[in-house]
C-alpha positions in Angstrom: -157.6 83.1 152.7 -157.8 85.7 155.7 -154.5 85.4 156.3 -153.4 86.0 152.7 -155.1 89.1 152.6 -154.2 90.1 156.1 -149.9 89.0 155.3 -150.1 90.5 152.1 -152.5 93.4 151.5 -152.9 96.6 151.6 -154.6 98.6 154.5 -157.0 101.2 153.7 -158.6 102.2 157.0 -160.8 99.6 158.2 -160.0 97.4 155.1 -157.2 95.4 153.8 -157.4 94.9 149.9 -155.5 92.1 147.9 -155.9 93.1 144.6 -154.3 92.0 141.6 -151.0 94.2 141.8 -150.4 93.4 145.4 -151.1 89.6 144.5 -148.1 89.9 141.5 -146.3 91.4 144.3 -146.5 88.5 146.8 -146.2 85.4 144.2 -142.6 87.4 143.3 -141.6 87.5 146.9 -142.9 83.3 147.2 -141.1 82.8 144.3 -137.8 84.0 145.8 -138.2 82.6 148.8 -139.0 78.9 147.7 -135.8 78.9 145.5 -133.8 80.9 148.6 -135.6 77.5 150.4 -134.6 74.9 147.7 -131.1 76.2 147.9 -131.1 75.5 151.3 -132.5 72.2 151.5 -130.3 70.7 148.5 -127.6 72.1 151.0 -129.3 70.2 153.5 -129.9 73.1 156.0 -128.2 76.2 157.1 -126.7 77.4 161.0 -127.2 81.0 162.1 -125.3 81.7 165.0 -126.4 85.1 166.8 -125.8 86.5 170.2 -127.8 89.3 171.6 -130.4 89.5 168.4 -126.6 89.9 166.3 -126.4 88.3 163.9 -122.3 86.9 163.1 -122.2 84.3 160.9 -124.3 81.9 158.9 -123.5 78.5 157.3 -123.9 74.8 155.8 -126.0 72.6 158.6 -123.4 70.1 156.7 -120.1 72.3 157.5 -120.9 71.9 161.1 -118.9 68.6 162.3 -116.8 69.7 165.3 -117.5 67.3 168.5 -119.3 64.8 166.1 -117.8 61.2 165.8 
């Protein structure tokens, strides 16, 4: 539960407060990220390729055959 509060609340000096309207808040981000997460794992996994904290491409774990057998 501390770590709900402290990911998702709202700091007011000393205190960070979860209330209701911050809660709404972070069950709508959950909700997009488990279907952004359900998308990827009926895909069955995703590739980002970066160099030098860039970012250049992502794609399908699937699409990724090259030097397989």
């Amino acid at each position: 539960m501390l770590k709900i509060v402290k990911q998702f609340g709202i700091k007011q000096g000393e205190r960070i407060i979860l209330n209701k309207k911050a809660i709404q808040k972070a069950l709508k981000e959950l909700e997009a990220l488990n279907q952004s997460l359900q998308s990827l794992h009926v895909k069955g996994g995703a590739v980002l390729v970066e160099d030098r904290n860039t970012q250049i491409t992502c794609f399908d774990l699937d699409s990724y055959k090259r030097g397989q057998k």
